[in-house]
Every structure is written in structure tokens, then in C-alpha cells.
N, C-alpha and C positions, 0 to 999 in steps of 0.2 A: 624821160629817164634822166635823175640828175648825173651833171658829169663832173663834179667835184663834190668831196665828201660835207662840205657846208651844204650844200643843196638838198642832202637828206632831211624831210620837215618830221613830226612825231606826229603827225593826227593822223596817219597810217602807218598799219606793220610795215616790217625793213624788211623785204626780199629780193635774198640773191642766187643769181641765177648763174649756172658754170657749164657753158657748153663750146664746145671749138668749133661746130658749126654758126659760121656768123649769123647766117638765114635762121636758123633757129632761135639763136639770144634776140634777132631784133624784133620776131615773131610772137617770142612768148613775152618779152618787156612791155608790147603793144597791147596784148590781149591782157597782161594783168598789172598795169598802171594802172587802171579806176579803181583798184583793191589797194594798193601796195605801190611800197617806194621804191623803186627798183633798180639797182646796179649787175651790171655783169663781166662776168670776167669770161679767159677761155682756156685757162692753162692752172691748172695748180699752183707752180711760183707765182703766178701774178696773179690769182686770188686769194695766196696767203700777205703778199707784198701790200696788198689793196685794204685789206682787213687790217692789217698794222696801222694803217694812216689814219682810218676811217675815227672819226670821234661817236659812232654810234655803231654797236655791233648788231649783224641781222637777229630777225627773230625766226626767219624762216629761213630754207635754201634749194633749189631746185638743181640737182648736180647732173649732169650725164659720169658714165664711169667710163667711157670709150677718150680719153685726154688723151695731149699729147707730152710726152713721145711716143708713147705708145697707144695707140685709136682705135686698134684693134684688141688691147688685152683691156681689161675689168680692172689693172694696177695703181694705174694713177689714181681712177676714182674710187677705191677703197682707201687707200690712202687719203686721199682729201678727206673721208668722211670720220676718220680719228682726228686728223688736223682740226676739220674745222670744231668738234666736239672740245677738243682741247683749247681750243680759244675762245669758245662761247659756248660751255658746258648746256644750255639749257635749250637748245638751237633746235629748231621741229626738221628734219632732211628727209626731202622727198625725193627721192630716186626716181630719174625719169631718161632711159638708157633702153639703147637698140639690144645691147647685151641682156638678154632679159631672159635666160634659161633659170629655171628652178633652183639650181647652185649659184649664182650670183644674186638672186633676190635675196635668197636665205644669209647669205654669208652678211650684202648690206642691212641686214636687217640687226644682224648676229653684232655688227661692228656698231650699230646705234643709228641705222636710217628708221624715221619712224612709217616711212612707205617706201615701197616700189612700185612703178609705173612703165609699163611696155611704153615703146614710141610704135605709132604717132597716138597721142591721145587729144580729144576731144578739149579746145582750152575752159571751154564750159564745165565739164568732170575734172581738170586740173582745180579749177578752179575754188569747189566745192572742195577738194582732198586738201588743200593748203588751206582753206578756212576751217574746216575740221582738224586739222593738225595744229592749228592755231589756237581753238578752242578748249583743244587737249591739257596745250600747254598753260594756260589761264590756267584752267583747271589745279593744272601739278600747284602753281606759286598758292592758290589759295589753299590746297590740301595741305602746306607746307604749316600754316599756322595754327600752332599749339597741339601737332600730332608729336608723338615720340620719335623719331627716327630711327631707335634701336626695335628691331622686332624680327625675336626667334631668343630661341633658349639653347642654341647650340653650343657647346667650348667654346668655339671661336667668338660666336657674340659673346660670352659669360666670359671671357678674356678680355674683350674689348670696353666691357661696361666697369670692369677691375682695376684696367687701367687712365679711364675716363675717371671713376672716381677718386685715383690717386694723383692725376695730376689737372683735371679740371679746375678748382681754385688757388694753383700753383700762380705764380710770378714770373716763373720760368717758362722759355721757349718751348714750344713741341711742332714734332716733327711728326706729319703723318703720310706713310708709305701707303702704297696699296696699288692693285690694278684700273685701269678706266673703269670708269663706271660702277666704282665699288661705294661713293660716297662722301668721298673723301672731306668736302665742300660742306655738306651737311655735318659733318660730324666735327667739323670745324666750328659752324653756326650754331648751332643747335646743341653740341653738347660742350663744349670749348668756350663757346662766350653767352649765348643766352637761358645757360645752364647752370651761371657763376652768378660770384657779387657785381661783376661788371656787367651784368645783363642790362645794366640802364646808361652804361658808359656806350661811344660810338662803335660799330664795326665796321672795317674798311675789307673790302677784296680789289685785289689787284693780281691778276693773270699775270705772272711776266713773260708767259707766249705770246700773249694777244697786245703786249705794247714794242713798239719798233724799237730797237737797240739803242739807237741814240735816242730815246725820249723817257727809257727808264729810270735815268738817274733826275733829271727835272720833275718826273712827273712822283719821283718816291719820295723827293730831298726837299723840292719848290726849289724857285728860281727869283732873282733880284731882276728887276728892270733892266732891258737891255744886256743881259747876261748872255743872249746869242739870237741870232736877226730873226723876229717874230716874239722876240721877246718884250711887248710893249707895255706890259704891267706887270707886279711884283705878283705871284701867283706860289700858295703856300702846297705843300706834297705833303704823299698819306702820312707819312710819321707826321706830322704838326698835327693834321685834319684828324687823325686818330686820337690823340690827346692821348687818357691813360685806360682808354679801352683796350681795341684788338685788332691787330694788323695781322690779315690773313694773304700772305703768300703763294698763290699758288702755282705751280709748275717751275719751281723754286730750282730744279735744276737745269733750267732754259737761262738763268741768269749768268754775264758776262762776269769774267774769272777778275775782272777791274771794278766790277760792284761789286763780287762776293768779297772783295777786302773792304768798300766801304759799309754795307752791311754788318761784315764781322765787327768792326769797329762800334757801331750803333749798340751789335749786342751784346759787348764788353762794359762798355762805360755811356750806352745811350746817345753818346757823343755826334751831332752828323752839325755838315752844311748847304746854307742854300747855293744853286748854282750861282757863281760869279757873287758870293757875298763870304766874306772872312770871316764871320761872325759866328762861333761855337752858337750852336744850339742843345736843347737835351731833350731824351725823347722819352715817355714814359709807358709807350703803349704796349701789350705782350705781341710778342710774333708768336706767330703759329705759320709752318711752312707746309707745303707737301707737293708731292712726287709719286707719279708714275715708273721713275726710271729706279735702277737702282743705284742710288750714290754711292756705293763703296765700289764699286765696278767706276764709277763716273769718277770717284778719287786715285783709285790706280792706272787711272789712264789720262790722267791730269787737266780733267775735263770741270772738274770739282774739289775747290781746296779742302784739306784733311782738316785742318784749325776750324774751317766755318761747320763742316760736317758737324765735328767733335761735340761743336757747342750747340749747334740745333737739336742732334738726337739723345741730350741729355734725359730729354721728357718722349722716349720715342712711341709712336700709336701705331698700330698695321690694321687695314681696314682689309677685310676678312674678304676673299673671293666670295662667290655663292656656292661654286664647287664643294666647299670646306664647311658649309652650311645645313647637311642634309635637309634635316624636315622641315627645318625654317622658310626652304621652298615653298609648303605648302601653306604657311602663317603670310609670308610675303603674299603671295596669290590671294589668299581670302582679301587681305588689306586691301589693294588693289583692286580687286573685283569690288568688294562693297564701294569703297570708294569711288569709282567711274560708277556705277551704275546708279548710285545714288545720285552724284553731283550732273550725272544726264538723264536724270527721270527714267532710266530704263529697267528691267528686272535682269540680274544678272546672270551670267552663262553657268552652265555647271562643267563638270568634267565628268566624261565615264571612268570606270573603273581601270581601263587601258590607258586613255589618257594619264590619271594619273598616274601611273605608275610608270607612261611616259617621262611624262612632269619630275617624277622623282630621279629616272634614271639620264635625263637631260644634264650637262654638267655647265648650260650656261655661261659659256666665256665670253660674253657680254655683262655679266653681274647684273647687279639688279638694274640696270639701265635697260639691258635687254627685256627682264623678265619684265618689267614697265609696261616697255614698248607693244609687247606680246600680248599681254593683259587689256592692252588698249586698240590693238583690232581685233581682238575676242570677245571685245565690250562690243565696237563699232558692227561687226560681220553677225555675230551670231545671239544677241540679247533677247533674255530667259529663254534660250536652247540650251540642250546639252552637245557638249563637244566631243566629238568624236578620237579616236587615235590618229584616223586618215584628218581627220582637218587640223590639229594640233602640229603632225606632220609637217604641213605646208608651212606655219611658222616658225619651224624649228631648222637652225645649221645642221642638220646628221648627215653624213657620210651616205651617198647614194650611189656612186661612181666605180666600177668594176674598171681593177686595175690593169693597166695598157698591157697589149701585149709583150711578153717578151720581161716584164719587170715584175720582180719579185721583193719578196720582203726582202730588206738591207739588215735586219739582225742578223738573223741565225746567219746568214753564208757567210757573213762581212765581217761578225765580229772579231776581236782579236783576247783569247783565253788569257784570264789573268796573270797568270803565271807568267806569257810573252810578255804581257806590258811590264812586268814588276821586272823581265831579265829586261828590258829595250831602257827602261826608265835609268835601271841601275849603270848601265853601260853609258849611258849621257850625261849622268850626273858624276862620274867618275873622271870625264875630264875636263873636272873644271870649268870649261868654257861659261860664257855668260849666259843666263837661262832665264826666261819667264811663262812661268805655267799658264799666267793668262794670255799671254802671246800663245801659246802652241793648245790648249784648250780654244780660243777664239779661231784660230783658223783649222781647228778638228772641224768645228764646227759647221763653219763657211764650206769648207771640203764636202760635208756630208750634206750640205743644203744645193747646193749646186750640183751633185753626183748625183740627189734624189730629183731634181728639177730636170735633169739633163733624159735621165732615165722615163721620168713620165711627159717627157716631151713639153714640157712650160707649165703643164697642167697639175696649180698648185695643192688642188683637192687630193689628186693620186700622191704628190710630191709628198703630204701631210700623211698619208697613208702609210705610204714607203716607211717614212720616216717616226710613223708611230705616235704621229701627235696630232691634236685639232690643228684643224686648219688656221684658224684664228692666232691659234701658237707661232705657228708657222710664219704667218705673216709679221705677228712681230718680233721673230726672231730676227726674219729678212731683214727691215728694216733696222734694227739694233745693231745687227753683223755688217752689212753693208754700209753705213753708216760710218763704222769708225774704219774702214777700209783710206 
């Protein structure tokens, strides 16, 4: 197992493995080094901390969800599994956790694990599931060339295609919003830069979640010799290396509020410098940025300057949930389907008439990441069968859990008649006092997620219930609310 990130060689996949039993990491690094390069961590901060340094991001990842601090709750490692998704979008994760009831499989799945795996498993059938998840992903890179990426005729894509063709040969910035796993990457590549004139100019991607804080400004701007210790040659950043193609940004609002002025700068007047060099340079290449979060929330809480926002979302794109997509679900699915079965010589699955109309009524808060993922152990499990409702089930997040004793729904009892709100609102804004609707909106909120946590006893699926939303909602809401606490 190497033990610094030079030691990762490339004539094997890069897997990494996240478990806090140490008998375990030194167990499975042993049985699959003759496959793979393998690094392990055992804590979520110190396998996101590890990823930052590493000059080669995995291609695989083997997680347990039982992390610490908490080892007994499913928390940490659902979390890890958007982390790691968000720093290495294309990353195959295998779940491989003592938590292993029907509701944690499905949610990991729900979140972007391409399996789940009961412990103890067999390192021989691990073994096989991370080469087939590997081969998957091959797959997806070559399916990638010269398909369309837009497919389905719904508003929202016939929105999206409207707005692609008005500012696709633009000069100008664009800014493109949307949930995980909606796309975002693709529609950047595909229809932003090798859908233009600059289709023969360079493309650069640069995550700024996945580079460590002090290395984004060297690694965007370059750096002069000697500019800071390790610094032993002149080494040029993506603006240079982009020339006057296409600088793709992604996770644009993970960037420090001390780059977002030297960015803004760049996309005023082009203007930047190398680190530890004087010397104006000019940059010609377009930016294209995007985000998960939402910047105008991330600007009123001074997380995200107003000026840099301003000037990114002058070209703004929203990359469409699948919820917001009806039958395009079912255009998505054929795609998918032909595709795996063709590209693995198999005949593909069908759907019964329950299924689909499961299919239809699934709302997919994984987007098309999920529904991917889905389509590919339905490829894997069940090829030229037809599928069932009950086995469609088993891959699907649905709500299975009858709520706790004692807890009831939090609308109807809890809510408060509008009338009250509009006298209570009127009587607080009457004196005067200093006020912010998203301070007292943000901890409505936090009140109502903790009230519904407290009530189904930690248990976030009833929590989600309580409170009227998927589960998946739920979690990142958690994470968003508690966050800026």
C-alpha cells in the first residue's frame, strides 16, 4: 500500500478504501493490491483532507457508513458518499457496511453508491463487484463520445436547449446551477464548449472542492520558481494552459472569498498573476462555473461576494432535476438500457407494466446519476428478463418505515393559521428593531428538523416523513442548516 501520494503508480485503478476498523483497512488493502493501488483512510475529515493532497484522484472507493463520530449511525458515511461524488464526480462507490438494512442500501444508492455490500463479504466477490463497477465506469467515458447529452422533450429540457442555444457561442461567462447529479459537467463539455466554435480550442476542468485551499491560487494563476518551498520550477495554471478555449469551474462556490476577488478580477479585464511573479498577464479563455449550492443564499450570508455572483450569472443555465422531467424518465431509461446492454453484449431488461409506472411515479432525488446507477444493476442482475415491481422496489429510495409510536404528522397539529403569522409578523416589524427574514426563516427551519429528529427518535427516514419530505431532502437540508450554524 503506498504511503505518500507520489507512490500512486497508473498501470492500476486507484482504490480507496474508508473504514475505522483498522483490521479491516489492513485486511482488504492486502487482498486487493494485486488489482489496485490502494490508500486508506478511516475518518471522513481525514479522507477528504487525503484527497486534497493526493495528485491522482481514485477511481474506485470502498466506504463503510458506520464512521466516526458517530459508528453506530449510517451519518458520516452518507455524507462521505456526496463528498466524495463532489470531488471526483465520476468515482464507482461500493458500499461495504455492517449497517446493511433495506433503508440504508437504498438511500446509498439514492445518494450515488453504485453498490451495496452486507459485511463480512467474501474478498474474492468484492473483488469481482469493484472490477464490474470499474468496467461500468469505462463504459459511461466511452458512451460519452459523440452521444447528445440533452435527451427528453420536457419544458424543462426544451428550456434548457433555449438557453444553451442563446448563450452557447457567447464570450460571456455562464453560470450553471442545478442539483448533484443533474449534469451539470456534461452540459458544460458537451454543450458549452464542444458544441461551439471553440470545440477545437482547449477544455480545462478544475473542481475547486477537490484542490486543498492553499493550492488553488498556484494551481489556477501558475507559479515562478521558488514562489513558495516546493516550488522548484516555473509551472504555468489553468488560465494560461486554457488559452482562448474553456475554463470550467466547478463547485465554484467552495472557492475562498480571497480568490473570488482575484477571479473577479480575471473576469473584468482578464487581468491575473503568477504566484510570486509581478508581471500582468491576460487571460482569454471563457469561464463557465457551477454549483450545487445556492449562491444568492451563499451571498446574503457573506459566504459568496455579490460583484463576482453578479458577473457569473449574467449567462445563467439551471440544469433541470429529473423530478421536473416526467416522461423524459422513460427516454432516459431506454438510452441506458440500449446502451449497457449493447456495450456488454447482453439483451436488455424490460419493465412490466407496474414497474413502469413505478418508474414513472419514482421522483429520483439522485437525478440522472441515480437513475444511471439503477439501469446498471438492472443491466448487471436481471439481463433480457423482465422486471418486476417487487425487484424494481429493491432499487428504489421509497418510504417503507411506519412511523414511531407516539409521533404524528407536524402539519396539521403544528401549523400556525395565516392570519397568526400575518398579526405576529406585523407586531415585530412594528418595532423597528433589526430583523432578518433569513435569520429567522433559517432557524424556523433548524427548529422544525431537530423537533422532527427528536420526535422519531434519530431516525431520519420517519424524521423525513414527519416533516413531509424525501429523505434525501432531508439530509441536505441537515447538512446546509447545520453547517452555517
Amino acid at each position: 500500500m503506498p504511503s505518500e501520494p507520489d507512490a500512486i503508480l497508473r498501470d492500476k485503478p486507484f482504490l480507496l478504501i474508508v473504514d475505522d476498523d483498522a483490521l479491516i483497512c489492513d485486511t482488504l488493502s492486502f487482498s486487493m493490491s494485486p488489482l489496485f493501488e490502494v490508500v486508506t483512510s478511516h475518518s471522513r475529515p481525514h479522507c477528504l483532507q487525503m484527497l486534497r493532497q493526493l495528485r491522482r484522484l481514485p477511481e474506485l472507493a470502498l466506504v463503510d457508513l458506520g464512521l466516526p463520530p458517530l459508528p453506530h449511525r449510517p451519518d458520516e458515511g452518507f455524507a462521505l458518499i456526496t463528498d466524495l461524488l463532489k470531488l471526483a464526480p465520476d468515482i464507482r462507490i461500493v458500499v461495504l457496511s455492517g449497517q446493511s438494512d433495506d433503508g440504508n442500501a437504498r438511500h446509498a444508492r439514492t445518494l450515488g453508491a453504485a453498490e451495496f455490500v452486507a459485511k463480512p463479504c467474501n474478498p474474492g466477490d468484492l473483488q469481482q463487484i469493484l472490477k464490474r463497477a470499474l468496467a461500468f465506469r469505462a463504459l459511461d467515458e466511452m458512451g460519452r463520445d459523440g452521444a447528445s447529452p440533452l435527451i427528453g422533450n420536457s419544458p424543462a429540457i426544451e428550456k434548457l436547449r433555449l438557453q444553451l442555444r442563446q448563450y452557447a457561442d457567447l464570450p460571456f461567462p455562464v453560470l450553471i446551477e442545478g442539483e448533484s447529479g443533474s449534469g451539470k459537467e456534461i452540459i458544460a463539455a458537451s454543450c458549452l464548449h464542444y458544441g461551439t466554435r471553440r470545440r477545437q480550442k482547449p477544455f480545462l476542468a478544475l473542481n475547486c472542492a477537490a484542490v486543498s485551499p492553499n493550492l488553488v491560487e498556484p494551481t489556477l494563476f501558475g507559479y515562478a520558481k521558488g514562489a513558495f518551498t516546493g516550488a522548484v520550477a516555473m509551472k504555468t495554471g489553468y488560465f494560461e494552459d486554457a488559452g482562448d478555449g474553456t475554463l470550467f469551474l466547478d463547485e465554484i462556490g467552495e472557492l475562498a472569498l480571497e480568490l473570488q476577488a482575484k477571479l473577479l478580477r480575471v473576469l473584468e479585464n482578464g487581468e491575473y498573476q503568477r504566484v510570486g511573479e509581478t508581471q500582468k498577464r491576460v487571460s482569454q479563455a471563457r469561464i463557465i462555473a457551477a454549483t450545487n449550492r445556492d449562491l444568492r443564499k451563499e451571498v446574503r450570508s457573506g459566504n459568496f461576494r455579490a460583484d463576482l455572483y453578479h458577473r457569473l450569472s449574467v449567462c445563467a443555465i439551471t440544469a433541470p432535476a429529473l423530478r421536473d422531467m416526467g416522461d423524459d424518465r422513460l427516454l432516459l431509461l431506454e438510452h441506458f438500457r440500449q446502451m449497457y446492454a449493447a456495450q456488454t453484449r447482453q439483451s436488455p431488461f424490460r419493465l412490466s407494466p407496474e414497474a413502469t409506472a413505478l418508474w414513472l411515479a419514482y421522483s429520483f432525488p439522485g437525478n440522472v446519476r441515480e437513475l444511471r446507477n439503477v439501469v446498471i444493476r438492472l443491466t448487471t442482475k436481471h439481463p433480457g428478463q423482465t422486471v418486476d415491481a417487487g425487484a424494481l422496489e429493491v432499487e428504489l429510495d421509497l418510504p417503507d418505515e411506519p412511523l414511531a409510536a407516539g409521533a404524528s404528522s407536524l402539519t396539521a397539529a403544528d401549523e400556525i393559521s395565516g392570519d397568526a403569522i400575518v398579526t405576529a409578523a406585523s407586531h415585530r416589524l412594528r418595532q423597528r428593531e433589526p430583523f432578518s427574514l433569513d435569520r429567522l426563516l433559517d432557524a424556523t427551519e433548524r427548529g422544525y428538523i431537530e423537533a422532527a429528529l427528536k420526535l422519531a427518535h434519530g431516525n431520519v427516514s420517519q424524521a423525513a416523513r414527519l416533516l413531509g419530505i424525501h429523505r434525501t431532502t432531508l439530509y441536505n437540508r441537515m447538512e446546509a442548516s447545520f453547517r452555517e450554524q
